[in-house]
N, C-alpha and C positions, 0 to 999 in steps of 0.2 A: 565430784571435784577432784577426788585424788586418782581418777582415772585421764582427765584429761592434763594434768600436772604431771605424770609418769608419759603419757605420749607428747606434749612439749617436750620432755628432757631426751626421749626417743629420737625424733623429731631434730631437736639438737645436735646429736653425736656428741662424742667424749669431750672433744676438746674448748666445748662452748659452756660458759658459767653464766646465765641470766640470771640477775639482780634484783630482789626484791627489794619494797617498801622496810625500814625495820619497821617491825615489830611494836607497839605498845609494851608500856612497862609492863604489865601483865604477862603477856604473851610471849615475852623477852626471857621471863624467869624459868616460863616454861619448856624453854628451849634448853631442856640439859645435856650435860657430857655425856648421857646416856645415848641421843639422842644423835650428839656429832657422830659416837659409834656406829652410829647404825648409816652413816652415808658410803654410800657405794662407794670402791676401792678408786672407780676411776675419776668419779667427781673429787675426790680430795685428792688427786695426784695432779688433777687439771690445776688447783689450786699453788702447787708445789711447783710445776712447773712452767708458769707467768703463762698461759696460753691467752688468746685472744679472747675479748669479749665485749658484747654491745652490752651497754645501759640504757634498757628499758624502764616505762614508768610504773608506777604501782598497778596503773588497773591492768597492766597485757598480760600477767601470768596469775594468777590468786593462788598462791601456794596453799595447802590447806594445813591444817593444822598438826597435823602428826609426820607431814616429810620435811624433812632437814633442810634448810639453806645452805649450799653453798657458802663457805666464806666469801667474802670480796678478795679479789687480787691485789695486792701492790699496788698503789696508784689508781685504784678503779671508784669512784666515789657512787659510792649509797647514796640514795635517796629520801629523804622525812618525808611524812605527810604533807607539810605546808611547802613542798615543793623542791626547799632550796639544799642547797651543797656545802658537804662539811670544808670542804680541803680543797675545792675548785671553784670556789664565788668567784675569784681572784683570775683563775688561769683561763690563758685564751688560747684558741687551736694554732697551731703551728704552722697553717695552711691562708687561713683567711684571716688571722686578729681577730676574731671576733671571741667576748668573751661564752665560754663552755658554760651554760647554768641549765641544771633540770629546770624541767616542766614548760622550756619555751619552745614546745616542737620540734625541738632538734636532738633525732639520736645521736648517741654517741658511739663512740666505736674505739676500747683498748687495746692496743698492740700485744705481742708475746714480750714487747722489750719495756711495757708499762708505761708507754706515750700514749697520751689522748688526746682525739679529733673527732672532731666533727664526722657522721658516718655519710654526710652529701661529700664532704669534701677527699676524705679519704678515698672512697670510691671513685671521685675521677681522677686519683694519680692513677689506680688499679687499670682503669678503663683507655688510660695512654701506655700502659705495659709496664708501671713503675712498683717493681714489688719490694722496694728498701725504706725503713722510715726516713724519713723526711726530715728526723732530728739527729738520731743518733747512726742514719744509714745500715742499719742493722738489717739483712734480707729475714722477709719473713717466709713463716712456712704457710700462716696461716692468712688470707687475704681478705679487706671484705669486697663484696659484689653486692651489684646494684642490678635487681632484675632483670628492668628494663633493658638493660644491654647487652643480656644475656644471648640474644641474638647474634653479636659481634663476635661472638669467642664460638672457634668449629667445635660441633660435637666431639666428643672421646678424647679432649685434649686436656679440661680442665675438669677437673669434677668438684658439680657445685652440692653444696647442702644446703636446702630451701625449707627454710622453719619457718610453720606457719605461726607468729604469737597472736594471741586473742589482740584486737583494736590496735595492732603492732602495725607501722608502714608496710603495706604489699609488699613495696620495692627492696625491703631490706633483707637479704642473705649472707651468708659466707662462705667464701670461697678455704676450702681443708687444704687441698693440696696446693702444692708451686707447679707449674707446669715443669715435664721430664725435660733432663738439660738436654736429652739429645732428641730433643722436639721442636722448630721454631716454632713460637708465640706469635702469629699473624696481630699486631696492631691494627684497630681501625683506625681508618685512614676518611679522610674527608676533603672531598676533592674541592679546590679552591674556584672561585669562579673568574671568567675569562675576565672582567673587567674590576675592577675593586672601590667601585663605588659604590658601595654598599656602607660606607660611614655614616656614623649616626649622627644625627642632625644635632646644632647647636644648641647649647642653653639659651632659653629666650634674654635678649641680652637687658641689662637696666637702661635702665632713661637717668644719663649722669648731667650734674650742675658742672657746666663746663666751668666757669667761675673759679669754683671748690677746686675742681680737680688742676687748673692751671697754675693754681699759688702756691702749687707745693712741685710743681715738672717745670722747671725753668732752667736748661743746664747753664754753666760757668764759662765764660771764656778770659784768658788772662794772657798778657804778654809780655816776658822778657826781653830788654834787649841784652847783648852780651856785654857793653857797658852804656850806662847811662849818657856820656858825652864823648866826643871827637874833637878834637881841635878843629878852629874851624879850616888853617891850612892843610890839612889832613883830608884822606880821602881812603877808603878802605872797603876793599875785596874780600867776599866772601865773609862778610860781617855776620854775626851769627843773631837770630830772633825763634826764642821757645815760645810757641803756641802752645799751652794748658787747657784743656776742657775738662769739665768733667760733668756729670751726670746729674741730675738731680736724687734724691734720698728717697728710700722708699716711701710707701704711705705708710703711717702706723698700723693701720689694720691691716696691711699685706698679709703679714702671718706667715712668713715662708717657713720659717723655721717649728710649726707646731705643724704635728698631724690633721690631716685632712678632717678628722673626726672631731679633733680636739678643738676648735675654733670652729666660729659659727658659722651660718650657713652660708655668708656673703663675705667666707674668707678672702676670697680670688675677685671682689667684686671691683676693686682697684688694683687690678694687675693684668694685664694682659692676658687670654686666658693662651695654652699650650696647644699643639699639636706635638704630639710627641712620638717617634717612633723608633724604638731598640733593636738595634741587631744585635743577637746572641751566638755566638759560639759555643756548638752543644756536640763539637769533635771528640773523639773517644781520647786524646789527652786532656779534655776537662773533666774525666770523671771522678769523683769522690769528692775528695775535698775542695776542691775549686767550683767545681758544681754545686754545689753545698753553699759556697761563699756567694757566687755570683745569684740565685735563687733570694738570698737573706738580701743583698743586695740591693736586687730589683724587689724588692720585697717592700723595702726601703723608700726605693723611689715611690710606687703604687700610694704608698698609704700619704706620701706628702703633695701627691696630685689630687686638687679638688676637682668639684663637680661640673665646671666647666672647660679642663682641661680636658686631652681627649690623646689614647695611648693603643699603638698596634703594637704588637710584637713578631718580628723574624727570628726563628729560629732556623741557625744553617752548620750542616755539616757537608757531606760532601754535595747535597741540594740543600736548597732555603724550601722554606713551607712559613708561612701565615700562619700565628698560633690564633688569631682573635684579629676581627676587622678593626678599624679606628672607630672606638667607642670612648663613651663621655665615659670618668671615673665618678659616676653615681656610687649607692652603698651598691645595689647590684652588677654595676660594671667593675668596682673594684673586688668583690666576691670573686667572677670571672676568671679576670686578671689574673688572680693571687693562684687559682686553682690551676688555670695553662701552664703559668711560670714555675710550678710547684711539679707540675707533671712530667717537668721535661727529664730526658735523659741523655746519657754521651753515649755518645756511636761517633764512625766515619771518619773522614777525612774533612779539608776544610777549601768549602769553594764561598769568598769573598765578594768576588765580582756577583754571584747568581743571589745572595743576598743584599747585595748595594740595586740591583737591580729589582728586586721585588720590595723593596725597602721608599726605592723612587715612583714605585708603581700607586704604592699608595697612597703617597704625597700627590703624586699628581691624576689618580684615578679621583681625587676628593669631590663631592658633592659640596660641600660646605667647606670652608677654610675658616681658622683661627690664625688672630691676624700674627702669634707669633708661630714656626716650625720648625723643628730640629730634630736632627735624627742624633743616635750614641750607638755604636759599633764596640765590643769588646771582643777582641780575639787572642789565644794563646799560641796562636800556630803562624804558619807561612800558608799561603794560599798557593795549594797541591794541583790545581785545573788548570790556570790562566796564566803562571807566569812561565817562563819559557827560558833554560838559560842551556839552549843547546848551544847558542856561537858564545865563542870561551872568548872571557875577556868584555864581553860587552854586559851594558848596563841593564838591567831588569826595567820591561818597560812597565812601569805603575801606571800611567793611564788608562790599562787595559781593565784596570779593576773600577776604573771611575764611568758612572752611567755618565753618558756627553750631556744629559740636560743638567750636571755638575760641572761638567767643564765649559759650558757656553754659559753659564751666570755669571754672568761679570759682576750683578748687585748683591752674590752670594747670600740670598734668598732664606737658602738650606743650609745653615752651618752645619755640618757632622764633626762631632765631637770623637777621636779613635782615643782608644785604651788599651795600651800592650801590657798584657797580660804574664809575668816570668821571665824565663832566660829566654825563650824558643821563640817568640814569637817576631815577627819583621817588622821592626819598626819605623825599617826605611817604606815601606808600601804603605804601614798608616800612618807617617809623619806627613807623604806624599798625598795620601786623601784625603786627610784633613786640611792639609796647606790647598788642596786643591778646590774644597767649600766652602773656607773660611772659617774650617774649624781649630780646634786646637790637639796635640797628642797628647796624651799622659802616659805615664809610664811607673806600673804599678808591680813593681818588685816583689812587694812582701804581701803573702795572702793579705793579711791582716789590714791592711789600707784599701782594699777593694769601693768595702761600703762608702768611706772616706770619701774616696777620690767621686765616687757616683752623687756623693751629697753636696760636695764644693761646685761641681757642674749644673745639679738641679736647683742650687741657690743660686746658682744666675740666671740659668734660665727664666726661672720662675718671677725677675725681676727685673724684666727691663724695660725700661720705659724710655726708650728712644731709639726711632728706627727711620733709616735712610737719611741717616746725617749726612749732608755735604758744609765740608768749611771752606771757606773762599779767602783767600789773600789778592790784595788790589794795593798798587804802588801809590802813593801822594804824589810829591816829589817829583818834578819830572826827569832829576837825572839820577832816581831808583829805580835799580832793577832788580827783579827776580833772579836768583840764577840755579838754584837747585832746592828739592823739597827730602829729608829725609823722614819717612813717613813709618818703615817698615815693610808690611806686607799689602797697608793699605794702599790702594792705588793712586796715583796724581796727577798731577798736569801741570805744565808750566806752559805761558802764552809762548811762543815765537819772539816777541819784541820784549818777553819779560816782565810786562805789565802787570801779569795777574797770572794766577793759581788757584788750584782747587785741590782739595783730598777727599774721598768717599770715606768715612768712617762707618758706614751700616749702622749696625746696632751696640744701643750698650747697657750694662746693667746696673743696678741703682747704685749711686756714689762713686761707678765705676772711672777711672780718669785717662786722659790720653796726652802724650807729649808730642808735637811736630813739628822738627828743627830744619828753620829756614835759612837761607846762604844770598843775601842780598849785596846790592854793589854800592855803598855809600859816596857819592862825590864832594868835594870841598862847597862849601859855605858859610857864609857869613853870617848867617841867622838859621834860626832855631828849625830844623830837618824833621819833615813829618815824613815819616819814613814810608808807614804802609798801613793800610785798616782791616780788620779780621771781622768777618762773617759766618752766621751758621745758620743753616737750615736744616730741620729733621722733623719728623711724623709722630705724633703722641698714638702709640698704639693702642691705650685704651679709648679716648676720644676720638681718633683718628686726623684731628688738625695739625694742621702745617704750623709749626711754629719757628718763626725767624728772631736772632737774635743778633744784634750790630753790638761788639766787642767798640775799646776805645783804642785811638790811634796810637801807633807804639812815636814816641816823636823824640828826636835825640838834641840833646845841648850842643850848642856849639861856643866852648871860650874862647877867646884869644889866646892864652898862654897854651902851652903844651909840655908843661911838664906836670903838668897833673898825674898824682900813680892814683892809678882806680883800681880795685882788685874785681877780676871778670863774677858776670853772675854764679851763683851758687846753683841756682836752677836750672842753666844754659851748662855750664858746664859736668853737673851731674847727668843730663840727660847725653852730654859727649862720652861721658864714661860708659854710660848704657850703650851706644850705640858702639865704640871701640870696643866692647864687651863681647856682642853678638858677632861683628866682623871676627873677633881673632878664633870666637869658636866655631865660626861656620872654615875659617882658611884649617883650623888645629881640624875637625876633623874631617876635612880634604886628604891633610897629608896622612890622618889614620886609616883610613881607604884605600891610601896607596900601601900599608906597609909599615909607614918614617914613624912610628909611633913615641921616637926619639924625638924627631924635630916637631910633632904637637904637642909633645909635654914643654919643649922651649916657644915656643909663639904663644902659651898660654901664660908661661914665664915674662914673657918681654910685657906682656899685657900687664900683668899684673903688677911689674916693675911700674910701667908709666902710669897706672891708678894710682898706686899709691903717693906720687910725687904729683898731683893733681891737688890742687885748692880745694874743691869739696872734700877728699880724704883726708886731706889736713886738716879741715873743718870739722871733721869726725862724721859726715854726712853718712845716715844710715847705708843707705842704697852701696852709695859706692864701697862701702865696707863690705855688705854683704855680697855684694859682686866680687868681691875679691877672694870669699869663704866658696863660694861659686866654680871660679877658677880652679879652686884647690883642689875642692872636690874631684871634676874632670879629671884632674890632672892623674889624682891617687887612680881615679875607673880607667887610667890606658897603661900602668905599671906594667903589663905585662899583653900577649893579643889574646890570650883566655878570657882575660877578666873586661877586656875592649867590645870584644865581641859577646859576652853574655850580658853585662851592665850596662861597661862606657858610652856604647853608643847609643842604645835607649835612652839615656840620662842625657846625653848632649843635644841630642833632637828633641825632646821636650822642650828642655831651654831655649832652645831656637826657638820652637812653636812659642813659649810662651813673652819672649823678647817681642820677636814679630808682630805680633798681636797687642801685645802687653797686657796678657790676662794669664790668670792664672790657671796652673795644671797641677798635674800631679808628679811626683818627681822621686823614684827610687823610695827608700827607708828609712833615710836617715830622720834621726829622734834629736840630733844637735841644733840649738835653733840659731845657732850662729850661721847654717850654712842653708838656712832659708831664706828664701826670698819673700819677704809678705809683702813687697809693694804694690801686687795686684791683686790681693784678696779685697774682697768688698764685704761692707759690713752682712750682708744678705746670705753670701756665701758663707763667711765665719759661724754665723749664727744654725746655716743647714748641718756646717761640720762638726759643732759641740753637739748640737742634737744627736746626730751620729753615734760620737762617740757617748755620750752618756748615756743611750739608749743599748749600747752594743760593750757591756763590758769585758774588758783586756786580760787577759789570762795573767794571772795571778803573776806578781814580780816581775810582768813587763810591760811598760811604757811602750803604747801603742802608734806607731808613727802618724806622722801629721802630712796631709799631702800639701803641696806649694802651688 
């Protein structure tokens, strides 16, 4: 016994400490100080100096009686007989969530810097060339290796030490050295296949009580007019009427906002399930800390997609590469997931386009489709291949980075969602390709908002329950007319004769709401003016029916007298504020582009002049207040062109994107909630972002930003 106990430790090298069972109270006593003396110089220095070490279970080594144990390391937990862990019932791997417990077939494996992981999972950071932990980024000297792949790595490059333990995994070894820096490390590499349909078939979907599911998805339609009555001698141009929609409320068992694990099995069973596909930015300016955040991140996202969503990942620096096909987030697809995401590293340069393009490849290489799909793009750079700005003076052309099956969707199908990431990064190119899928941009300043901003995005996705809305306006009246629709970004139509209109609103998320200000021609009469009737049609994406709903007639008083004082709607004219809002800061930064940074700090002044002398700001109306904390903001981000060009203009193209759309993004740092906008947060999204944050605690003494 004590001969093959001396060649395990052989077998080991110095700098490896395997872990026994303790001991019985007997055999505990027996363990004396005489006895530590007598441990080899180098086993108790390994002990001193936090080296590496797997935890093994009691039967792989049988220590025998009269050779010394090794201390445990810092952080390395012993093993009982009946199994369980003193100091780690609790902790879970860094890598996959899953909780660390002896005895359930999983080694473990302790860093030099006293992190513990999983030894499956650890080994495949190793196995994509990643030798920093993963928590604390600390490079190691000591690595582990996984036999199996011992193939991948050229002789004479890495030298491995292959310990054999009694009933220990084959596959488990460790790697002593770091590969020499003046050596490359050849990564294996895994060549992708020519078509990418290779996604993983659907969950078998339920058989739903359409009934049930229709009493609770019924959206809202509502209309103002801009005042209740006209004289009847009276006749009035460009008379104003808010359309209000809004969404129906999620289901109670949605569950967006618990973990995938943490809610039962038929979390996602009333929610549309996801296609989801992330492009990453993994350029050698995201390394360290940004890598670090974006990783915890998507980390984030992974564990809040249940088992019938379904998630690839692109990773691009100065090429994209497919980290993992579109697979379901099973326990074992989200294992997967968490280990790719965890393996990646920064290198390169950043080519944009060749990741939007392998990113559409496998939206549209799909075998199966989920009936909702979206991609998120985060990038911290400028795209270095595609854009061109050898003629001075001309504009960068961003279409070049949009695949054309995004710019031929008219019914914007694919939203992509972009995320500017710091100072550096162009947020004219992803304001530009997002506007250009129907997505939205965010613009995430402070590390610390990252996971944020990814958790208010996957709380809508994960909640929408209405898709390919179209609204219809139809004139009564026959001397009404249509004459203009302001809708935003969503698309329109007005008839020729003016009769009727339409707007595409696509999708939207639960309780999410929309406003659409119409400009109709009122002519005189003498009785009561049915002005115009409002329609909606849109697709329940979980049931898949067509659901039509007839809004009531908007219909106007007509007195005899005319001196009636009527003060205008409160909801017609805060939505004028909204929209006077979005015009001055698309004109404010026109002239920032050119230079005039003087005359957009005044056009945002004139704006904010005429808000405030508006009936809803007098009213004290939220919105328009916070519209005017809004303006200020901008205004302080163009004080100077340093602070325009690294802030301002992220910040004001958000707000555009998020105007246009009228959803919400993410938006600079600021911690002031006066200069938030929450009119587009949705209950769904609020509740992913407290999760967030209460899952992800703020560094001591600072109040962690809130994205908008």
């Amino acid at each position: 016994m004590e001969d093959a106990w001396r060649k395990a430790k052989r077998a080991l090298g110095l700098g490896l400490c395997v872990h026994v069972p303790e001991a019985e109270e007997g055999e505990r006593e027996d363990c004396s100080s005489e006895r530590r003396r007598r441990l080899p110089a180098a086993a108790s220095g390994a002990r001193c100096r936090g080296e590496a070490a797997v935890t093994v279970g009691p039967e792989s080594v049988p220590a025998p009686s009269d050779v010394p144990v090794p201390l445990p390391l810092p952080g390395v937990v012993r093993r009982s007989k009946s199994g369980s862990s003193r100091s780690s019932s609790k902790r879970k791997c860094a890598i996959c969530f899953d909780s660390m417990r002896h005895g359930n077939g999983q080694a473990l494996f302790t860093a030099e810097c006293s992190h513990m992981f999983h030894f499956h999972c650890i080994s495949s950071n190793v196995k994509h060339g990643n030798y920093f932990c993963p928590i604390c980024r600390a490079k190691w000297k000591e690595i582990p290796f996984n036999r199996s792949l011992s193939s991948n790595i050229p002789h004479g490059r890495i030298g491995v030490s292959r310990a054999r333990l009694t009933q220990q995994d084959a596959n488990m070894a460790l790697l002593h050295q770091v590969p020499n820096h003046h050596q490359r490390v050849r990564r294996p590499h895994t060549s992708e296949p020519a078509d990418f349909n290779d996604d993983e078939p659907l969950q078998q979907p339920e058989v739903f009580d359409n009934l049930n599911v229709r009493s609770t998805k019924t959206a809202e339609i509502n209309t103002y007019p801009e005042f209740s009555t006209i004289p009847q001698s009276s006749s009035k141009d460009d008379f104003a009427i808010l359309i209000h929609l809004k969404a129906p409320s999620a289901n109670p068992d949605q569950g967006t906002g618990k973990l995938a694990n943490e809610s039962s099995a038929g979390s996602s069973r009333n929610r549309a399930p996801v296609d989801l596909v992330t492009v990453l930015d993994v350029s050698g300016s995201m390394a360290g800390t940004k890598l670090a955040l974006l990783k915890r991140a998507m980390g984030f996202v992974v564990q809040h997609l249940g088992p019938s969503d379904r998630l690839s990942v692109i990773a691009f620096s100065s090429s994209a590469r497919r980290l993992f096909h579109l697979q379901r987030i099973s326990h074992h697809g989200r294992q997967q997931a968490l280990q790719a995401i965890n393996s990646l590293g920064a290198s390169g340069g950043t080519n944009i386009a060749d990741a939007l393009k392998k990113a559409m490849k496998v939206i549209e290489d799909r075998s199966y489709k989920n009936s909702v799909c979206s991609i998120i793009l985060l990038s911290d750079g400028q795209d270095t291949y595609n854009i061109s700005s050898s003629v001075q003076g001309a504009s960068p052309d961003y279409k070049s980075l949009v695949p054309s099956s995004i710019i031929n969707d008219a019914r914007h199908t694919v939203p992509l969602h972009a995320f500017g990431f710091g100072a550096d990064h162009d947020s004219d190119s992803l304001h530009s390709i997002a506007q250009a899928s129907g997505g939205t941009f965010s613009f995430i300043e402070d590390e610390g908002v990252m996971q944020d901003a990814f958790a208010q995005c996957i709380g809508g996705l994960l909640s929408i329950v209405i898709q390919e809305m179209r609204v219809s306006m139809e004139c009564v009246h026959p001397g009404v007319q249509l004459s203009s629709i302001k809708s935003g970004s969503y698309p329109s139509k007005v008839a020729r004769d003016g009769r009727n209109g339409s707007v595409d609103i696509g999708h939207l998320y639960a309780d999410e709401e929309r406003d659409i200000l119409l400009s109709v021609n009122i002519p005189q009469s003498r009785h009561q003016t049915s002005a115009l009737k409002v329609s909606c049609a849109y697709r329940d994406p979980v049931t898949g029916e067509t659901i039509k709903i007839q809004g009531d007639e908007v219909k106007i008083n007509r007195p005899t007298t005319s001196n009636i004082s009527e003060h205008v709607s409160i909801e017609v004219d805060r939505e004028r504020n909204r929209i006077q809002a979005a015009e001055s800061i698309e004109c404010a930064r026109a002239a920032a582009e050119r230079g005039a940074l003087s005359e957009a700090v005044a056009i945002l002044e004139d704006c904010r002049r005429t808000l405030s002398q508006s009936f809803a700001s007098r009213s004290g109306d939220r919105l328009s207040l916070s519209l005017d904390a809004e303006l200020r903001e901008m205004q302080e981000r163009m004080a100077n062109r340093q602070l325009y060009e690294s802030s301002g203009r992220a910040y004001m193209l958000s707000g555009l994107s998020s105007h246009s759309w009228q959803r919400a993004t993410a938006r600079g740092d600021s911690t002031d909630s006066s200069t938030v906008i929450y009119s587009y947060q949705t209950p769904s999204m609020v509740e992913m972002l407290q999760h967030s944050q209460n899952h992800l605690p703020s560094p001591q003494g600072r109040q962690r930003p809130r994205p908008r």
